[in-house]
N, C-alpha and C positions, 0 to 999 in steps of 0.2 A: 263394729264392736258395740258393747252393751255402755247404755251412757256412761252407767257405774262402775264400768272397767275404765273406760277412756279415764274419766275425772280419777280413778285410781293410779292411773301411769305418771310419775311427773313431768313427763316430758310431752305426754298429748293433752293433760289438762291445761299445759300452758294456751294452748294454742285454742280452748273454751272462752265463751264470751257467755256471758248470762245476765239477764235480768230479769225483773217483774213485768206482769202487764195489767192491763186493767181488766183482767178477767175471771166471773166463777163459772165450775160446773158444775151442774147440782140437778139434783131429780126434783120434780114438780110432783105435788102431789093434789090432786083433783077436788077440790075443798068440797065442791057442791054434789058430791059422789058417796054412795054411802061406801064403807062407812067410815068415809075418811073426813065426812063432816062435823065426828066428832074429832076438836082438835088435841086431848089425850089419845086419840090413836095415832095422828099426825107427830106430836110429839115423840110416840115413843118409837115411831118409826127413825125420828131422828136421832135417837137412843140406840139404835143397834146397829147401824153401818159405822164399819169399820175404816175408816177414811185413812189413815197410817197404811193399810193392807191397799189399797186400792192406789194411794200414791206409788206403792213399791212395784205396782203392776205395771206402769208405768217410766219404770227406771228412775223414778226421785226428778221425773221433771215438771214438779208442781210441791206446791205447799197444803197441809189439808186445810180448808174453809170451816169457820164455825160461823161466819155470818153472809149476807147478800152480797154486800161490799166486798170490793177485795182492796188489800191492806193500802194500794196505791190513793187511796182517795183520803181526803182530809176527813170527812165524817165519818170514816172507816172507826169503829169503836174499840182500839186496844184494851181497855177493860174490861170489854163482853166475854165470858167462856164459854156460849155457847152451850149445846146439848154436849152432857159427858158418853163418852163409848163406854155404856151400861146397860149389856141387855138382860139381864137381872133384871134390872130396875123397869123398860122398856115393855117386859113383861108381865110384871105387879101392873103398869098403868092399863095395861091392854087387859087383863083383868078386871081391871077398876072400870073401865068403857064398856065392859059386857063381851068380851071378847077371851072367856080364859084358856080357848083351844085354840086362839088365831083365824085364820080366815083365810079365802082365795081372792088374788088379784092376780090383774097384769102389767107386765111392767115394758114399755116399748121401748126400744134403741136403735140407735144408726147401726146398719151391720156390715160397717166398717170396722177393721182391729185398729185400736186395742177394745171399740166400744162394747162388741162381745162379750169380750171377758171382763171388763167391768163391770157389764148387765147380771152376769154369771155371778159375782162376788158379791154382787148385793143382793143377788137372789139369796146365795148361799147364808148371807146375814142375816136374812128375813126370814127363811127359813129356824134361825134359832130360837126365835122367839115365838115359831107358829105360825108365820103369814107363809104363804104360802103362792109366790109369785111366777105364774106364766111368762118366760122372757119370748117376746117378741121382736126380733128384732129383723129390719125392714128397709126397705129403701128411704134415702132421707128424705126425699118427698112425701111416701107415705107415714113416714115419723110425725112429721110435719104438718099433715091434714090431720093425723087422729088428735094431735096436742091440740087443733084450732079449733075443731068440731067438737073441743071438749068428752072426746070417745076415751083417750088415755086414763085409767086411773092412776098410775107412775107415768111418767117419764126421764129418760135418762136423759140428758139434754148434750150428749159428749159429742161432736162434730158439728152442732148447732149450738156451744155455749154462747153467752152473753158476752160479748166483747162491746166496753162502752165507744160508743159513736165518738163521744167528745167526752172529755175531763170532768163532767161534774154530776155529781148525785142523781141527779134527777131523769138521767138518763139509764139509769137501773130502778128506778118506779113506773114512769109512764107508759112506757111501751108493754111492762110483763107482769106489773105487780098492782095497776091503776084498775080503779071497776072500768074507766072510759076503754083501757083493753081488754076487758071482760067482755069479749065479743067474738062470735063467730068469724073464724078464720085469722083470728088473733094469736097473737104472742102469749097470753096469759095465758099458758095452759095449767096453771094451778088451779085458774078459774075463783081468782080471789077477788074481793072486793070488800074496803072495808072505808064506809065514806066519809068517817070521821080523818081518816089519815088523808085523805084525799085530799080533802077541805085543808089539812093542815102543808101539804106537797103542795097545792097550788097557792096557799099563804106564804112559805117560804122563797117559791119562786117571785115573787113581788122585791123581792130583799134585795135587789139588786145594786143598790152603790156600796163602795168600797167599803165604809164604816159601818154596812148592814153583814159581813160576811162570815165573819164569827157567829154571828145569829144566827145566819142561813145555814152553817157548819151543822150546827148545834141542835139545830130545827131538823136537819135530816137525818144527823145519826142516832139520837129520839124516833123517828121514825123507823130507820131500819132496825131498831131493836125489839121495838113493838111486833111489828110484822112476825119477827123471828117467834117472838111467843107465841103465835097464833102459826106458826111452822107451816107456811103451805109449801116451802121448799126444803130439800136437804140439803145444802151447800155440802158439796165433796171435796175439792180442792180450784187452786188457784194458780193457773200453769204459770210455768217460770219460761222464757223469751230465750232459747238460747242456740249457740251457731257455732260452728267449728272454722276457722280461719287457718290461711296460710304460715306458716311462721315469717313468711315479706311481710305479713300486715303489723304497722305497729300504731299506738295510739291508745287512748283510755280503753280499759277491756269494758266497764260496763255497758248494757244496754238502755238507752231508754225511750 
């Protein structure tokens, strides 16, 4: 059955267990590529995906993302709102960049379901504003060398999301959002690098005793917001951890 049938039954939601994870999925988008080097086209890319529609693709088992972080982390920014779903407005900027008939790109994905039809949904988004995205979608190994070889101008990152290693920040900069992974056959398939942040990521990681950690909190979610204005990624959502049990099981339903 369909999740959102099950969690409809009273009697088979009991038997649901859910939680958060430390996880986004989000499209990379090619910084050093034209012409997504300009970051008004980047932004209003992030202006027109419809992340509400793409959760429901889905079955509602994720939350939508408006920043890099996902809500599990202490530097996670509750304040932030994020790029608003306005492609109106996505379209005035794409205008304002030189672009007021949109453009051709491609957009790569795991061509596993539901990655498909994700890829499909956000073509369909970008299509309203005039971009105009080839979905490719691939085996995940070849996903995976065009993101590294920096070839992707999209990528959907869905069967290869970010799930953090360990608990702390800095493990969703280094490996995918640092210049030092601005490198061939890298993770960073946005292809970002901005050295000032950099300088300021490997200052925060020096913070390390007890009473520097508020600081270090502080110092990263400063950084992931910065980043976010300079948009090399679209955060789409933030999957939710969830498992269907026996009715014998009993015990705290959350997950963590």
């Amino acid at each position: 059955a369909r999740f959102t049938e099950v969690m409809a039954d009273p009697q088979l939601s009991e038997q649901v267990a859910q939680g958060e994870q430390m996880q986004t999925g989000y499209v990379t988008i090619n910084t050093q590529m034209e012409p997504f080097t300009d970051v008004r086209v980047r932004q209003a890319l992030n202006m027109a995906v419809n992340k509400d529609r793409i959760v429901r693709i889905i079955n509602n088992r994720a939350v939508p993302a408006n920043q890099i972080l996902p809500p599990l982390f202490e530097a996670y920014d509750e304040n932030y709102e994020g790029y608003p779903y306005d492609p109106e407005a996505a379209r005035e900027l794409l205008a304002e960049a030189g672009y007021p008939d949109g453009f051709d790109t491609v957009l790569y994905a795991y061509n596993v379901s539901p990655n498909d039809r994700i890829a499909q949904a956000i073509q369909q988004d970008l299509a309203q504003i005039g971009v105009n995205a080839e979905v490719r979608t691939q085996a995940q190994s070849t996903v995976i060398e065009a993101g590294g070889a920096g070839e992707a101008p999209l990528l959907w990152s869905g069967g290869m999301a970010w799930i953090a290693d360990y608990p702390d920040p800095n493990n969703f900069y280094w490996p995918i959002l640092a210049c030092a992974s601005n490198i061939p056959g890298g993770w960073n398939w946005a292809r970002y690098c901005n050295e000032d942040i950099e300088e300021r990521a490997a200052e925060a990681d020096t913070l390390a005793r007890e009473d520097q950690q508020a600081e270090r909190t502080e110092a990263y979610r400063e950084i992931f917001v910065e980043i976010m204005e300079e948009a090399p990624w679209i955060p789409i959502f933030n999957e939710l951890q969830i498992s269907m049990h026996s009715t014998h099981v009993t015990g705290p339903r959350e997950i963590f």
